[in-house]
C-alpha positions in Angstrom: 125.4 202.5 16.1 127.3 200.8 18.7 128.0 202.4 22.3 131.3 201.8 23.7 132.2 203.6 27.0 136.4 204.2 27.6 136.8 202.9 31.5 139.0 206.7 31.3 139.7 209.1 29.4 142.6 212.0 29.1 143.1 215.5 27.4 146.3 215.0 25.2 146.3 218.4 25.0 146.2 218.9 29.1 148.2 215.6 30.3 151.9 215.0 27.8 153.0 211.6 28.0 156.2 211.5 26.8 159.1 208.7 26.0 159.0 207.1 29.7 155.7 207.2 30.6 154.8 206.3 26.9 157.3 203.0 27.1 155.4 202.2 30.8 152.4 202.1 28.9 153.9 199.0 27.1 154.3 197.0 30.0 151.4 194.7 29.3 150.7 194.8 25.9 151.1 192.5 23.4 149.8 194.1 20.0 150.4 197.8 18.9 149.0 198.6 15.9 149.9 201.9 14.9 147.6 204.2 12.5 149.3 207.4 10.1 147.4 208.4 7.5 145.9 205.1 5.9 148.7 203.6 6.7 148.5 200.8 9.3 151.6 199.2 11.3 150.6 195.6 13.1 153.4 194.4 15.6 152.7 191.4 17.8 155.2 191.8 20.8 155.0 188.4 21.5 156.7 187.2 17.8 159.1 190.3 17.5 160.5 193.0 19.8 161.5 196.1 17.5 164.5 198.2 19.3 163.7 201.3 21.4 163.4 203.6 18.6 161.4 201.5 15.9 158.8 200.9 19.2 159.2 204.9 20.0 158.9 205.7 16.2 155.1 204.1 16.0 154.2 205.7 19.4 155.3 209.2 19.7 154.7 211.9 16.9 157.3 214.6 16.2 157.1 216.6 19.5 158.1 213.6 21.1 154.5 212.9 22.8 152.5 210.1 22.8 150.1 210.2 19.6 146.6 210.7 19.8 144.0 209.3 20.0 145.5 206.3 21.9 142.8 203.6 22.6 144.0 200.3 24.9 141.7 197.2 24.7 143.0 194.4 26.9 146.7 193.6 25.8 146.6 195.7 22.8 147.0 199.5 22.0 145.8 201.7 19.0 147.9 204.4 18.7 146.1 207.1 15.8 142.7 206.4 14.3 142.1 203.7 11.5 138.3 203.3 11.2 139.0 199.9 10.2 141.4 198.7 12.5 139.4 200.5 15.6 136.6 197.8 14.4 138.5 194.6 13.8 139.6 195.9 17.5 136.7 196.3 18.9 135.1 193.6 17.4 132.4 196.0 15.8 131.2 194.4 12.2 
């Protein structure tokens, strides 16, 4: 088992983030991979730059809040939970 302490943490349920501050988050980062279901959406910012509502699309669920879990490592963000991806992330083997 591997122990990994977040630097911070925040209730989704407690703190919304919607469409601007979610978009602020993006400021720095240069990978999003974005998790529904098993399906998994890679997009390196630094090849392609999808349009406001393809990058709003893989952030924000239906309510219009940022998805949870969200998980930033460095210049990349994990938006939903991908077992898999949270380990080639993490570099966890």
């Amino acid at each position: 088992m591997h122990r990994i302490e977040p630097a911070s943490t925040q209730d989704a349920r407690k703190a919304r983030v919607g469409e601007r501050d979610a978009l602020a988050l993006m400021k720095d980062i240069d990978e999003i991979y974005s998790a529904r279901g098993r399906k998994v959406v890679h997009v390196d910012l630094r090849k392609e730059r999808p349009d406001r509502p393809s990058l709003l699309g893989l952030i924000l669920g239906p309510t219009g809040n940022l998805r949870a879990p969200v998980l930033r490592v460095g210049r990349t963000l994990v938006v939903g939970f991908d077992e898999d991806t949270y380990k080639r992330v993490l570099g966890v083997r």
